[in-house]
C-alpha positions as CSV (number, residue, x, y, z in Angstrom):
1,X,40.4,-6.2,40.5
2,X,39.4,-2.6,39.8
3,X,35.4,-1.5,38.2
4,X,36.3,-1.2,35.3
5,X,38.7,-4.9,35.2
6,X,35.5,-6.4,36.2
7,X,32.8,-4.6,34.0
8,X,34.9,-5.5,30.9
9,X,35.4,-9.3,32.2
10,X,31.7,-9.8,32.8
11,X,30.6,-8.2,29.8
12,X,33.3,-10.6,27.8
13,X,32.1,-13.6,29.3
14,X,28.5,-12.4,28.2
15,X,29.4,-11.8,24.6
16,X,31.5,-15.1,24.6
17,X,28.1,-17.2,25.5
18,X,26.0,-15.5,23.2
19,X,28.4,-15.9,20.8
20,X,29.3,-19.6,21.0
21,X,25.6,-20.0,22.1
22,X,25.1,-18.2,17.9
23,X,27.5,-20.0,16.4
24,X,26.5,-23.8,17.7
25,X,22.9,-24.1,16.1
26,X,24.0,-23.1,12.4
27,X,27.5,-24.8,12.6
28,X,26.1,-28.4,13.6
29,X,23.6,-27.9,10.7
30,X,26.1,-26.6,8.1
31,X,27.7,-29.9,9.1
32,X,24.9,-32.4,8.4
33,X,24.1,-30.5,5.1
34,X,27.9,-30.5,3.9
35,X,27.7,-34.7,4.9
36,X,24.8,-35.1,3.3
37,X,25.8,-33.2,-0.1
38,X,28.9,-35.6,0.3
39,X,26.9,-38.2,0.6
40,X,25.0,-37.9,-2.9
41,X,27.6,-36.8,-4.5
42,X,29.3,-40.7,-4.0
43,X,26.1,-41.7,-5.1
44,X,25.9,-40.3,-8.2
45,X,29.3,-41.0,-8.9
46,X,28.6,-44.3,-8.0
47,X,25.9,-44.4,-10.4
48,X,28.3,-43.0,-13.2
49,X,25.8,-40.0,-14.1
50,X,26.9,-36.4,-13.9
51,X,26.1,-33.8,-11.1
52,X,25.2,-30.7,-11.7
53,X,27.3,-27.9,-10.7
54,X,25.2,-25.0,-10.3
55,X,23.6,-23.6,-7.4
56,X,21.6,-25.8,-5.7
57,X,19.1,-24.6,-2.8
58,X,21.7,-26.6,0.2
59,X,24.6,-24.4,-1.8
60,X,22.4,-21.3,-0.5
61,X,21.7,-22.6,2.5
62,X,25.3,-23.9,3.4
63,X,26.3,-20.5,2.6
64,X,23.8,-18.6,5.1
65,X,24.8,-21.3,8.0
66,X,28.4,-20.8,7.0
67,X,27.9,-16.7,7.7
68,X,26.1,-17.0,10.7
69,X,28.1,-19.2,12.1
70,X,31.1,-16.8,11.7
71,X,29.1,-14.3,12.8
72,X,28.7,-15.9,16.4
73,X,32.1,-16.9,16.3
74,X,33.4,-13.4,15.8
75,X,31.1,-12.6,18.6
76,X,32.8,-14.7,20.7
77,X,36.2,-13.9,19.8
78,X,34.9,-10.2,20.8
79,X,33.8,-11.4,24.3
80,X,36.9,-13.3,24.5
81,X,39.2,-10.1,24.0
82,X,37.0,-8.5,26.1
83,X,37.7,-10.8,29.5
84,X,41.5,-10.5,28.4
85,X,41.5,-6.8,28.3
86,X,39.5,-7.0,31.6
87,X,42.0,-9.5,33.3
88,X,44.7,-6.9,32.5
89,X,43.2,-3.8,33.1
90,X,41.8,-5.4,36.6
């Protein structure tokens, strides 16, 4: 494997942690939010009253754990590109 194979595979396997390492946190969160929003929603239907549709402060945050969880995912798509350009450069 040439210098240059081997820079770009290391490098991509870097940026591939990071980025999965990113991602993780604010996905697992995003999850228990979305549950628990789920969760109250059958409640309230449940109870037969009506639920508010506007922005709620989960809504917001959902959002913000929904972007930087892409974020760190399109950092490790990055580092994954990276070790496949390396693997065929090298």
């Amino acid at each position: 494997m040439s210098i240059p194979g081997l820079v770009l595979v290391v490098v991509g396997a870097v940026l591939l942690l990071v980025g999965l390492g990113r991602a993780r946190g604010p996905w697992s969160r995003y999850q228990a939010l979305r549950e628990q929003d789920a969760n109250i929603a059958r409640y309230e239907a449940w109870r037969g009253g009506l639920r508010d549709s506007g922005t709620t402060g989960a809504s917001v945050a959902m959002a913000v754990l929904r972007r930087q969880a892409r974020d760190g995912a399109i950092i490790a798509a990055a580092g994954a590109a990276l070790v496949i350009a390396g693997l065929v450069v090298g």
